[in-house]
C-alpha positions as CSV (number, residue, x, y, z in Angstrom):
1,X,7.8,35.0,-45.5
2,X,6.6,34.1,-49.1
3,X,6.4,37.2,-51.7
4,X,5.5,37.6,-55.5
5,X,5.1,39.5,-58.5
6,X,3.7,38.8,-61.5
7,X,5.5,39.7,-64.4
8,X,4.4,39.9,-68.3
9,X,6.8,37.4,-70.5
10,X,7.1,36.2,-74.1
11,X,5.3,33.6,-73.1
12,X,2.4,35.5,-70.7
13,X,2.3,36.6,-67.5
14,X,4.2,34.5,-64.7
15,X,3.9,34.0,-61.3
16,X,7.9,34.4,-59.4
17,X,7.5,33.3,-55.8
18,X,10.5,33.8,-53.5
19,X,10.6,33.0,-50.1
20,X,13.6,34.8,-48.0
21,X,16.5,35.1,-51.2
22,X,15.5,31.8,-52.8
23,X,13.2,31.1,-55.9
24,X,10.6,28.7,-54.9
25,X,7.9,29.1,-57.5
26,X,7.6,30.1,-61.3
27,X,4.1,29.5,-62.5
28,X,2.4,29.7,-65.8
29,X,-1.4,30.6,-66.4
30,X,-3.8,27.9,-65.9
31,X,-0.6,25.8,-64.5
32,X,-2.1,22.5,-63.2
33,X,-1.0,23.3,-59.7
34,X,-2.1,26.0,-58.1
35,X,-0.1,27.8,-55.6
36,X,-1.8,28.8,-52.3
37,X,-2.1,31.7,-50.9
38,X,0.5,30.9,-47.9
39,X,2.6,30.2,-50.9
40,X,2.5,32.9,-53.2
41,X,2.8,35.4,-49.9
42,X,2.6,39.4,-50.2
43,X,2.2,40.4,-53.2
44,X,5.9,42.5,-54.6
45,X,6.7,44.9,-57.3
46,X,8.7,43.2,-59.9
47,X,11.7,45.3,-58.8
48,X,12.2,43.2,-55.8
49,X,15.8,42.3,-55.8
50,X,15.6,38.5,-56.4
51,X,12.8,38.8,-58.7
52,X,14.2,41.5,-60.8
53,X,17.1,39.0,-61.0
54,X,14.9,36.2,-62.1
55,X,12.7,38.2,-65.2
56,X,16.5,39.3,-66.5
57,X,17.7,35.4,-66.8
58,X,14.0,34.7,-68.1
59,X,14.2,37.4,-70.6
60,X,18.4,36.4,-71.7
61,X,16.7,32.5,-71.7
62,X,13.8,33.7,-74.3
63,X,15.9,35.5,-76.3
64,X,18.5,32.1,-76.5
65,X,21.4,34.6,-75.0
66,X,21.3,32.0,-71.8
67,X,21.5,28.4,-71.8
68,X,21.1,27.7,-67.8
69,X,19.9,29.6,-65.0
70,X,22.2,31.1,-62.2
71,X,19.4,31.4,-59.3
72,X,19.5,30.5,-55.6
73,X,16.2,27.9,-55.7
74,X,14.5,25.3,-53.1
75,X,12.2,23.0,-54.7
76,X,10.0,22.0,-52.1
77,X,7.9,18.8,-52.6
78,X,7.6,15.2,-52.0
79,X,10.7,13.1,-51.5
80,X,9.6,11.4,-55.1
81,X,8.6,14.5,-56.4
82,X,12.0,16.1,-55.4
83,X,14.2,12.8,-57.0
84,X,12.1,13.4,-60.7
85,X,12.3,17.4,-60.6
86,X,16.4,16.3,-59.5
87,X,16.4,14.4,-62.9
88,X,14.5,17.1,-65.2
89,X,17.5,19.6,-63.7
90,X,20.2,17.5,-65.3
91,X,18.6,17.3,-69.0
92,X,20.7,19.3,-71.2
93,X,20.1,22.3,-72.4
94,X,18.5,21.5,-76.2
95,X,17.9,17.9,-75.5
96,X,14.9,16.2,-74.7
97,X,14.0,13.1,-72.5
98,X,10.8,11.0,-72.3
99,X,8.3,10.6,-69.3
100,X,9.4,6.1,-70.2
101,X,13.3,7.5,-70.1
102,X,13.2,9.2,-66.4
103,X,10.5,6.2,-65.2
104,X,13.3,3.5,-66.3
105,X,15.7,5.3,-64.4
106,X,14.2,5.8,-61.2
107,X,12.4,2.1,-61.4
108,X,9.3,4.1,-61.1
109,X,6.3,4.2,-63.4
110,X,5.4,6.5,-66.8
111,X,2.4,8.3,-65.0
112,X,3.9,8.8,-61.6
113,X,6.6,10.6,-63.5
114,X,4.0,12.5,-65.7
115,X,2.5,13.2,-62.5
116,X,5.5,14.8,-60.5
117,X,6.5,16.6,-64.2
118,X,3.3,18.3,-64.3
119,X,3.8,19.4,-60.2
120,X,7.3,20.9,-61.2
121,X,6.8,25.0,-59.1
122,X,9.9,26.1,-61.0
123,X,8.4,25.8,-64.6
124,X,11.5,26.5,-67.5
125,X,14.1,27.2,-64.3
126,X,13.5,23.2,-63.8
127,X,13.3,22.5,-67.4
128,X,10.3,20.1,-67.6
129,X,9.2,21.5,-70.8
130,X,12.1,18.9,-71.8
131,X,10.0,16.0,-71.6
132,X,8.4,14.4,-74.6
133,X,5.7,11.4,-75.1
134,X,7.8,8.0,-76.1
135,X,7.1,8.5,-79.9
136,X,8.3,12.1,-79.8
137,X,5.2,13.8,-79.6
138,X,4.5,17.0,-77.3
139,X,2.6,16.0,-74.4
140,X,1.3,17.5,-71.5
141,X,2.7,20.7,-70.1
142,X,1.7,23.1,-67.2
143,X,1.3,26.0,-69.5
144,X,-0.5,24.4,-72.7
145,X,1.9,22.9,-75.8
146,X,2.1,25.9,-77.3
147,X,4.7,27.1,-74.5
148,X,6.0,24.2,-74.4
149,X,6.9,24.2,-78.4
150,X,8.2,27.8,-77.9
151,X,10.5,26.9,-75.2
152,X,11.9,23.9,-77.4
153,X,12.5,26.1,-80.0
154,X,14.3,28.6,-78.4
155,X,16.6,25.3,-77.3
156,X,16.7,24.2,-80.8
157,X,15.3,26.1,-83.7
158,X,12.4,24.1,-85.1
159,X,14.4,22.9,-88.5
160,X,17.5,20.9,-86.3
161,X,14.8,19.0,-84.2
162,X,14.8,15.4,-84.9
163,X,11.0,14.5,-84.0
């Protein structure tokens, strides 16, 4: 059975779903894909074990004292969907990508990516804030650009970034 809390952040409040001891969602306000109710479950206090667990990384990841989360996750999605989100999970930590980068490599095109970027349920856990437009620019992003230029900068203070 699916459970959640919603928890106040640097960057808002966020929506942790867990279903059984795994992380399954982590949604931002107005995020472009809504969860369902079946999804998001009974609603939890924020001192449920797992999620407790997952607002401490979150918190350590804002601050810049973590570099990679240590959480048991399922992504759960579309075969296609699943083989982008596997490629947004191996972009290093500080580095970004583009939407034309990740399309090349799966043979796939720049909007279908776009698309399965912007249906990523484990927002910054499954960094997607990590992908850029092809000239650099910030593009699209769940939770609006300005989360997306705060979670770059905590990566990589706004003076070392090359675009």
């Amino acid at each position: 059975m699916n459970r959640h809390a919603v928890v106040s952040t640097r960057i808002g409040e966020l929506t942790l779903v867990a279903a059984d001891d795994v992380l399954v969602g982590v949604y931002i306000p107005h995020h472009w894909v809504k969860p369902s109710a079946e999804t998001l479950g009974e609603r939890v206090e924020a001192s449920d074990p797992l999620i407790a667990v997952v607002v401490d990384q979150l918190e350590e990841y804002f601050t810049g004292a973590r570099r990679s989360f240590d959480l048991p996750t399922r992504l759960e999605g579309e075969v296609f969907q699943r083989r982008v989100w596997s490629v947004l999970e191996q972009i290093p930590y500080g580095e970004t990508t583009t939407y034309g980068e990740i399309a090349a490599r799966l043979g796939e095109s720049a909007q279908a990516v776009g698309k399965a970027v912007g249906q990523n349920p484990l927002s910054i856990v499954v960094p997607c804030h990590r992908v850029i437009g092809k000239d650099g620019s910030l593009t699209g992003y769940a939770g609006g650009l300005k989360r997306k230029q705060f979670l770059l900068d905590v990566e990589e203070p706004v003076g070392a970034r090359l675009f």
